[in-house]
Backbone bond lengths (Angstrom), bond angles and torsions (degrees), N, CA, C in turn:
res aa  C-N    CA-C-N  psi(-1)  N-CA   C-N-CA  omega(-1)  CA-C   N-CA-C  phi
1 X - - - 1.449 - - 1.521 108.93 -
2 X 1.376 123.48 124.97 1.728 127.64 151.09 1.712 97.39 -51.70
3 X 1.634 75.86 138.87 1.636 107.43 167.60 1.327 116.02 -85.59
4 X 1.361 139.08 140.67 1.464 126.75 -159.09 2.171 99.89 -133.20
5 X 1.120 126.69 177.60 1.293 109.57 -165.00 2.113 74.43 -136.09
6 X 1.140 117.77 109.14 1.700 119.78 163.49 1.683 110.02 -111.67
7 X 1.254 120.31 102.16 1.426 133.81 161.23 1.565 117.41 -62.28
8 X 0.600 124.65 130.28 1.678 132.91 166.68 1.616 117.13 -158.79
9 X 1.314 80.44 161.61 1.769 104.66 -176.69 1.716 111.49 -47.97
10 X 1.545 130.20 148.70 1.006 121.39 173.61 1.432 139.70 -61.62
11 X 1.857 105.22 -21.77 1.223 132.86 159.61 1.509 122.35 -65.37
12 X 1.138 110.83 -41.08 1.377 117.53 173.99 1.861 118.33 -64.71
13 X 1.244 91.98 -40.45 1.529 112.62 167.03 1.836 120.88 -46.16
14 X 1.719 90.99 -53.30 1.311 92.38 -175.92 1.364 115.89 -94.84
15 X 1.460 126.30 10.52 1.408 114.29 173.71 1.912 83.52 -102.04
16 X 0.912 117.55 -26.85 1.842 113.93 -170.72 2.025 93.56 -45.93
17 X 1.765 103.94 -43.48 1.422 112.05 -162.77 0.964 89.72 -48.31
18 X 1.645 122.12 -66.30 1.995 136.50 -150.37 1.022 85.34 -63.73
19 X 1.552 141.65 -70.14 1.584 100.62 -165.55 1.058 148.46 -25.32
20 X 1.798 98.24 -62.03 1.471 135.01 -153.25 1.584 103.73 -76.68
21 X 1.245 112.85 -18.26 1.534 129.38 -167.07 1.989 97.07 -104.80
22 X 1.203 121.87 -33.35 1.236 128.87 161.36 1.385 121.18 -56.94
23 X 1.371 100.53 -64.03 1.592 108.93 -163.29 2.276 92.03 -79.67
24 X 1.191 112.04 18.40 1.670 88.03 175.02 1.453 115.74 90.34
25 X 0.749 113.13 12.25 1.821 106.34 -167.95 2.116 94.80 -99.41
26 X 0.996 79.84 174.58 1.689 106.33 171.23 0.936 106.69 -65.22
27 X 1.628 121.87 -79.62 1.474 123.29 -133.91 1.755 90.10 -161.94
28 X 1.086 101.09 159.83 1.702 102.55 177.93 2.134 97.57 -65.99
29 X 1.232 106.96 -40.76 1.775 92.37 -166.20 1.669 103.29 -52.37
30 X 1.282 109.22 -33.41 1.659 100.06 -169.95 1.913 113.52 -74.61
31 X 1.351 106.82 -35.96 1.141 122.37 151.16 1.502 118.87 -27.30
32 X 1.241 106.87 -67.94 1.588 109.05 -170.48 1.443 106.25 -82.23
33 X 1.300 121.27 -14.56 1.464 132.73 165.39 1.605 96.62 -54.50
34 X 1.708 119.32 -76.12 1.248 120.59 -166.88 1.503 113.26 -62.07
35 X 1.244 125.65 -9.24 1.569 126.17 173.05 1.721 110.22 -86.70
36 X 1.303 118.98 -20.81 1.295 111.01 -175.23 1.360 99.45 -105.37
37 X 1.468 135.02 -25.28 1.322 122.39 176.96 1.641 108.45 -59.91
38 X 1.043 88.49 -51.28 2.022 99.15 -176.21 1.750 114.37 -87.17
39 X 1.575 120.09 54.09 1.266 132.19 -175.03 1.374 100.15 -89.94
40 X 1.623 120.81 -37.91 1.498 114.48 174.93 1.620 119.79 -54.80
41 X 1.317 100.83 -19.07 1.816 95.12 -156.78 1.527 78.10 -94.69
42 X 1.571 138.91 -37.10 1.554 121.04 178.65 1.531 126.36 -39.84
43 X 1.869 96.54 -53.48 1.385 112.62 166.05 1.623 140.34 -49.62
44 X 1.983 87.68 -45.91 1.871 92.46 175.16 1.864 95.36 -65.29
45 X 1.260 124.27 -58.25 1.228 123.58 -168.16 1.683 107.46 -51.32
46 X 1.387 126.04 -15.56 1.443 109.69 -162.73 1.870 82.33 -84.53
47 X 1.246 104.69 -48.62 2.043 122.93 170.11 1.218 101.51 -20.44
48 X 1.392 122.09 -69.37 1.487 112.68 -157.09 1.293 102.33 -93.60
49 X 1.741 128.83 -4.90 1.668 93.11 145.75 1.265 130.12 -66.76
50 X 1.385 96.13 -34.67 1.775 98.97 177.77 1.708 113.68 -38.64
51 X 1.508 94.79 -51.55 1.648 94.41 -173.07 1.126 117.77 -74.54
52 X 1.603 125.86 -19.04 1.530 124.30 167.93 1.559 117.87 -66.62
53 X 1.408 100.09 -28.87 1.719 106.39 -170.17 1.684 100.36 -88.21
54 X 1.724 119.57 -16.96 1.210 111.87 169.44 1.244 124.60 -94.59
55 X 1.213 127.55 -14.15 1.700 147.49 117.89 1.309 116.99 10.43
56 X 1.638 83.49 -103.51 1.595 90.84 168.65 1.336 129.73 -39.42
57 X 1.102 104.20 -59.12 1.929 108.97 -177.24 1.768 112.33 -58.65
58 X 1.491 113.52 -14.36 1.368 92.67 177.17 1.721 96.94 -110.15
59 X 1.749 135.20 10.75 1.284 122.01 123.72 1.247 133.85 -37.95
60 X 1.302 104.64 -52.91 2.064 111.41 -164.72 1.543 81.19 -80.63
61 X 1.284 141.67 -8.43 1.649 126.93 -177.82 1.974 97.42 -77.41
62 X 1.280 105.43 -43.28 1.458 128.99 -174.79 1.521 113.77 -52.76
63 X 1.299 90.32 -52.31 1.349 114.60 -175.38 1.586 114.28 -73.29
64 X 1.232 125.16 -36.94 1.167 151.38 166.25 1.306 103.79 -42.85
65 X 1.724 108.93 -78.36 1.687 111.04 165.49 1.138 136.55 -29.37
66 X 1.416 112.98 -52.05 1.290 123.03 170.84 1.127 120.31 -62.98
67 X 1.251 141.46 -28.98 1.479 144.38 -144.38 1.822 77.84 -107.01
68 X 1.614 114.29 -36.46 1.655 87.37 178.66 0.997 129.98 -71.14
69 X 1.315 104.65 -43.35 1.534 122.22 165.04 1.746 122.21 -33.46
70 X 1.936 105.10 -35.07 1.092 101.55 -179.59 1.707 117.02 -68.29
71 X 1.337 90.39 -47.96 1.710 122.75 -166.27 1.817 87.62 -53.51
72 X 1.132 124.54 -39.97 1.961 114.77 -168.07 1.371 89.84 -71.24
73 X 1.448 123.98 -66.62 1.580 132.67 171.35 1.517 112.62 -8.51
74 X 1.518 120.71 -50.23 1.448 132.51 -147.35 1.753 66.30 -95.02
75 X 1.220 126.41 -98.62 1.064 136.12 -147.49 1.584 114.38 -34.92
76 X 1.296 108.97 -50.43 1.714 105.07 158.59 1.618 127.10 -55.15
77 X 1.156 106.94 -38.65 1.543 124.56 160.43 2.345 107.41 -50.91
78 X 0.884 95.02 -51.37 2.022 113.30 -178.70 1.448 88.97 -61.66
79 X 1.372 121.89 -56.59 1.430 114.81 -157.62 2.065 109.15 -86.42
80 X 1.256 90.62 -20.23 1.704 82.32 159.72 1.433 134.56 -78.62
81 X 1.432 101.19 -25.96 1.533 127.16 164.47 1.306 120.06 -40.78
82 X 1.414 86.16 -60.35 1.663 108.06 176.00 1.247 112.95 -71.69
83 X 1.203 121.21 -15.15 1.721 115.67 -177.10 1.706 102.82 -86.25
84 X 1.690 115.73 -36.84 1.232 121.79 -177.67 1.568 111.25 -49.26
85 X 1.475 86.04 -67.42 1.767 96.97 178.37 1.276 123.62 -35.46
86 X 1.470 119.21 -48.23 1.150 129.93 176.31 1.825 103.46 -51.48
87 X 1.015 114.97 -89.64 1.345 116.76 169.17 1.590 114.83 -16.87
88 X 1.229 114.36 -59.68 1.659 116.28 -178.14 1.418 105.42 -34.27
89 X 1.460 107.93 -44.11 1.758 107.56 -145.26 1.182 105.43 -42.48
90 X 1.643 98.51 -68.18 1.441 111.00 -152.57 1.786 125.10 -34.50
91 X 1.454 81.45 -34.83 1.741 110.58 -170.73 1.741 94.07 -71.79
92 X 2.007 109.99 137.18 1.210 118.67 -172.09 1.349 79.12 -159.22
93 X 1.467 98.97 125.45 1.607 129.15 -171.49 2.036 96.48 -85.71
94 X 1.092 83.74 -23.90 2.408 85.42 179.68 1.765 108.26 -95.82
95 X 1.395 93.50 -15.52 1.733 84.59 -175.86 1.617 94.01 -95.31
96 X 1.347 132.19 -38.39 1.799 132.52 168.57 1.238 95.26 -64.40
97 X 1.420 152.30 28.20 1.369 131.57 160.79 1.667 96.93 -120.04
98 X 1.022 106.72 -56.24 1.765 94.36 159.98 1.337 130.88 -46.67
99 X 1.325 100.85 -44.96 1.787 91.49 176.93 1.612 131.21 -69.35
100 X 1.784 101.42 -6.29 1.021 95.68 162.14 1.490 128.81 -116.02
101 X 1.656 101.52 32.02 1.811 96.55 148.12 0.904 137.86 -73.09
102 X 1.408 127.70 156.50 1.181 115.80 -175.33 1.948 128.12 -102.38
């Protein structure tokens, strides 16, 4: 293996330790060994949030539709209501019982 020269911040340094000392490892070099061998699986994983978070958003787009679609539904539904009622009024079940005495 080439030897490589990586500078970083002192902070960066010391959470690299807590990891590397967390997750089981040796020493930070093997650490940063196991973070750069496995850079693809960071990337596919950063990918399939992308695609979950673009997922979702074209649900709530779906969902969106529908819910308008519902809301015109209701409102055409309100305005027939209102057309019934109207019609009902006139009609009085005590004034057609009088009119047909004789």
């Amino acid at each position: 293996m080439d030897p490589i020269t990586l500078r970083l911040e002192p902070k960066v340094i010391e959470e690299l330790d807590g990891e590397y000392e967390e997750r089981g490892f040796r020493n930070r070099t093997l650490y940063l060994r196991h973070l750069v061998d496995r850079r693809d699986m960071i990337f596919e994983s950063e990918q399939d949030q992308e695609d979950t978070e673009i997922g979702a958003a074209e649900q709530l787009a779906e969902h969106g539709e529908q819910l308008s679609a519902h809301d015109d539904r209701l409102e055409d539904l309100d305005d027939r209501l209102e057309d019934l009622e109207e019609q009902a009024r006139p009609f009085s079940w005590s004034s057609r019982s009088s009119d047909s005495s004789p």
